[in-house]
C-alpha positions as CSV (number, residue, x, y, z in Angstrom):
1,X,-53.2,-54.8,-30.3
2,X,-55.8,-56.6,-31.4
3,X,-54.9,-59.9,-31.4
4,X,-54.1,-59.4,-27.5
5,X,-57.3,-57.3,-25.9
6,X,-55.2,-57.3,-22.2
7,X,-52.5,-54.8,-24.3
8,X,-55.4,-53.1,-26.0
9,X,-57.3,-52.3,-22.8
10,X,-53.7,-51.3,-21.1
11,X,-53.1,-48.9,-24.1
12,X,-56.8,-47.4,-23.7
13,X,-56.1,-46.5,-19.8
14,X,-52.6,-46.1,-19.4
15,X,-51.7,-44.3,-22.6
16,X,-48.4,-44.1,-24.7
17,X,-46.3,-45.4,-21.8
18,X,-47.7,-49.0,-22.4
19,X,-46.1,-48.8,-25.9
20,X,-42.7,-47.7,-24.6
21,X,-41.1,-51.2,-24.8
22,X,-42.1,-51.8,-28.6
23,X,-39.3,-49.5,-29.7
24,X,-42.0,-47.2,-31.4
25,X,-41.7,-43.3,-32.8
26,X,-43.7,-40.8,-30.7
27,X,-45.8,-40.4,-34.1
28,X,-46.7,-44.4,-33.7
29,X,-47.5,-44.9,-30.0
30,X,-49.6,-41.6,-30.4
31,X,-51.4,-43.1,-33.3
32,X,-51.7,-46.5,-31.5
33,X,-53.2,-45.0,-28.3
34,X,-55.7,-43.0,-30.7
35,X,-56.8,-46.1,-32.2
36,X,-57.3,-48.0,-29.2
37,X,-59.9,-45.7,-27.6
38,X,-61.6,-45.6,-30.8
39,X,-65.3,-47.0,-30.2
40,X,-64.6,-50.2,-33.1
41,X,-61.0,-51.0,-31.0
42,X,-63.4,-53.6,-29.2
43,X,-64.8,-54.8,-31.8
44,X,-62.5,-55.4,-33.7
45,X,-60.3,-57.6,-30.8
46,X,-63.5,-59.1,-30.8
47,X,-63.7,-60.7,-33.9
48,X,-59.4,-60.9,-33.7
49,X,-60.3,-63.5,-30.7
50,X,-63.1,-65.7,-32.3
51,X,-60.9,-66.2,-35.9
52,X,-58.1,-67.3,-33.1
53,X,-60.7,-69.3,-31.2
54,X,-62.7,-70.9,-33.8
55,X,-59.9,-73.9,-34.9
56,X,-59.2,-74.2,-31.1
57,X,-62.9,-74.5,-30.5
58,X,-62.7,-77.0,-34.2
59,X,-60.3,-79.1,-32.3
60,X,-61.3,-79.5,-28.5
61,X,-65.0,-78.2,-28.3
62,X,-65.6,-80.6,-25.4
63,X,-62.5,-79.5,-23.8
64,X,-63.4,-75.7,-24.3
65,X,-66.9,-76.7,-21.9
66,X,-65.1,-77.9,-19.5
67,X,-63.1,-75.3,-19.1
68,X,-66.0,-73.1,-19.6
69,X,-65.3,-71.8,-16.4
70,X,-61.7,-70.5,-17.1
71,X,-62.0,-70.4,-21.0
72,X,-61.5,-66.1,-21.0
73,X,-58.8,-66.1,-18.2
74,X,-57.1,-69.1,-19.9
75,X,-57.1,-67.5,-23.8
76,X,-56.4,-63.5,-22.5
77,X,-53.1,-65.3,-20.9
78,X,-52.4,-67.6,-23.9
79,X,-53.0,-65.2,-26.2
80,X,-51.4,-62.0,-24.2
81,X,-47.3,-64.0,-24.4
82,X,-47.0,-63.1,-28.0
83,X,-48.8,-63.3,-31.6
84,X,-49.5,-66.0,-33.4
85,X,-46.6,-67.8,-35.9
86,X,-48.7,-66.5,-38.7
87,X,-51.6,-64.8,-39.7
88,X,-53.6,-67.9,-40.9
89,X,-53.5,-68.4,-37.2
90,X,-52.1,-72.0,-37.9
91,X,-50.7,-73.0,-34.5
92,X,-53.3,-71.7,-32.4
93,X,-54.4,-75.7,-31.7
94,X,-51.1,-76.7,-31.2
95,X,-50.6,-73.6,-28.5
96,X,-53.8,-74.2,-26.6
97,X,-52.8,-78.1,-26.0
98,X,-49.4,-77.2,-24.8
99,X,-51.1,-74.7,-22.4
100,X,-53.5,-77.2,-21.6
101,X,-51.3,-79.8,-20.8
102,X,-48.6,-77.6,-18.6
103,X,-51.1,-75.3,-17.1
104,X,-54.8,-77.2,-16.6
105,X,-54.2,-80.7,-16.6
106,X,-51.9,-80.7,-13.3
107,X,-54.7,-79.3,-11.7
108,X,-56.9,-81.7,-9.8
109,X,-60.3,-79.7,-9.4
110,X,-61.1,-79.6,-12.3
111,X,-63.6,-83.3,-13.1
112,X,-63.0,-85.1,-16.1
113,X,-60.5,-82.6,-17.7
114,X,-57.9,-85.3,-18.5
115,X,-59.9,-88.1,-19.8
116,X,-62.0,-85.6,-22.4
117,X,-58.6,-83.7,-23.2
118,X,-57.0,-86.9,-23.8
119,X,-59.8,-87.9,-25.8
120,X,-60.1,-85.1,-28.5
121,X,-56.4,-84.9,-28.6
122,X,-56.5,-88.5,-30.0
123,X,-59.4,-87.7,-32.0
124,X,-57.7,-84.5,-33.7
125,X,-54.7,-86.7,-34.2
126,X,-56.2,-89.4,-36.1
127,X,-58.2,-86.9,-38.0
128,X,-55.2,-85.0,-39.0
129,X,-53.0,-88.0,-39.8
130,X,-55.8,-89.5,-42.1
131,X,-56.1,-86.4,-44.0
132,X,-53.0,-87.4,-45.5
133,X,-53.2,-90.8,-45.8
134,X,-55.6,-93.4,-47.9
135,X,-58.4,-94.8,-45.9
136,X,-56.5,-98.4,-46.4
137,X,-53.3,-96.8,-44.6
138,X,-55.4,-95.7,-41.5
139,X,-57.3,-98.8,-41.1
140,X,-56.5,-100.7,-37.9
141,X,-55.1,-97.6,-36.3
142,X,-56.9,-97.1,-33.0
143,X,-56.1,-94.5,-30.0
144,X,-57.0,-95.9,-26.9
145,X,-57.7,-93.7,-23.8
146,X,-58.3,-94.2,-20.0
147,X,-61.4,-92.7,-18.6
148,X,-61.7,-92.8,-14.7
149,X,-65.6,-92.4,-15.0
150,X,-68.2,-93.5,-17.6
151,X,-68.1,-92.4,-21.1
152,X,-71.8,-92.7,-21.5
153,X,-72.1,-90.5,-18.5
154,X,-69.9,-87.8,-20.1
155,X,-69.7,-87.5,-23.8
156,X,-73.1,-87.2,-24.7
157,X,-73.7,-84.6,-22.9
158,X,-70.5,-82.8,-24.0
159,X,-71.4,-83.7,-27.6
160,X,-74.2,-81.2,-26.7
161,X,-71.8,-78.5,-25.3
162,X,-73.7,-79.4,-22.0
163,X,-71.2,-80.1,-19.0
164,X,-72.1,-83.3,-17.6
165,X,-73.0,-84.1,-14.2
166,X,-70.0,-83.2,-11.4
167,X,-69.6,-86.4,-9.0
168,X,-70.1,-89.3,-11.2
169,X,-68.5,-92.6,-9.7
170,X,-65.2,-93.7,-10.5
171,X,-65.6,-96.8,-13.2
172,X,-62.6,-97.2,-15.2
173,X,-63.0,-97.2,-18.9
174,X,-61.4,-97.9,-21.9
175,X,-62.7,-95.8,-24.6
176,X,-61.2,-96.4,-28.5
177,X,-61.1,-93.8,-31.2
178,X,-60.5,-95.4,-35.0
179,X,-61.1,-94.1,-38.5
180,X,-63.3,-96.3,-40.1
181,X,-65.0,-96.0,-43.0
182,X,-64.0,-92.3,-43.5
183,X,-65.7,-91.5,-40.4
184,X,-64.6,-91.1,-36.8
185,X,-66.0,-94.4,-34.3
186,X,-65.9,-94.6,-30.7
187,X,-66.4,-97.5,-28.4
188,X,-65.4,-98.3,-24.9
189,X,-65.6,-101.0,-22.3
190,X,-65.2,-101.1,-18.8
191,X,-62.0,-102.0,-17.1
């Protein structure tokens, strides 16, 4: 229950019925419904949500502001279809970009979703693939992405979990992601 608050608040209102499909002992879904109206239930799915969030957050901060918006609604429903694989919560990235991708990005109102998602995805690929590679083995690699408005215009301000300005003018970019040096670069050009 703690790893999905929208069962935890169900359990706290509706009672031991919510727990009837979980195959559980009357001892167990009394316990349960006990525990959830306990005053540190909250807190504790509290601090269950930001250990899922924090390597999601890691891994597509800029995507996270602009879904700032929809970021609660979008993680209670992610996180409410099951647990995680595991309980180091590997996955969780993995999960949010799949849900990101099938959910969000067919969505049209929502400005500069694509290009920024597109972006870190690259980003956390590159990173991830050089962590098991040389530095001499990742050199040349480069992710290239379109942007239908200017970088300058929207990363900066994203790099400063600030959502940049809605409306900018269509100017197709180019921007390119490498690992060089041991660090991530970024560069674009105009199309």
């Amino acid at each position: 229950m703690t790893l999905d608050v929208r069962l935890a608040s169900r359990v706290k209102r509706d009672g031991e019925s919510t727990l009837a499909p979980y195959g559980l002992t009357d001892r167990e879904r009394a316990r349960l419904t006990r525990i959830s109206r306990q005053p540190g239930m909250a807190l504790n799915c509290t601090l269950a949500r930001a250990n899922r969030f924090t390597s999601i957050c890691d891994a597509f901060p800029m995507t996270c502001v602009v879904l700032e918006p929809w970021l609660r609604d979008l993680l209670d429903d992610l996180w409410s279809t099951g647990a995680p694989a595991d309980y180091q919560l590997r996955g969780e990235i993995d999960l949010f970009a799949r849900c990101v991708e099938r959910e969000w990005l067919p969505r049209k109102d929502i400005e500069y979703l694509r290009e920024i998602f597109d972006y870190e995805r690259a980003c956390h690929e590159l990173v991830t693939a050089s962590r098991g590679s040389s530095l001499e083995a990742m050199a040349g690699t480069v992710r290239r992405i379109y942007f239908s408005h200017d970088p300058s215009h929207i990363l900066p301000p994203l790099q400063d979990a600030t959502a940049p300005p809605p409306g900018l003018p269509i100017t197709p970019h180019i921007v390119e992601v490498e690992i060089r040096d041991g660090a991530l670069e970024t560069r674009w050009h105009r199309t």
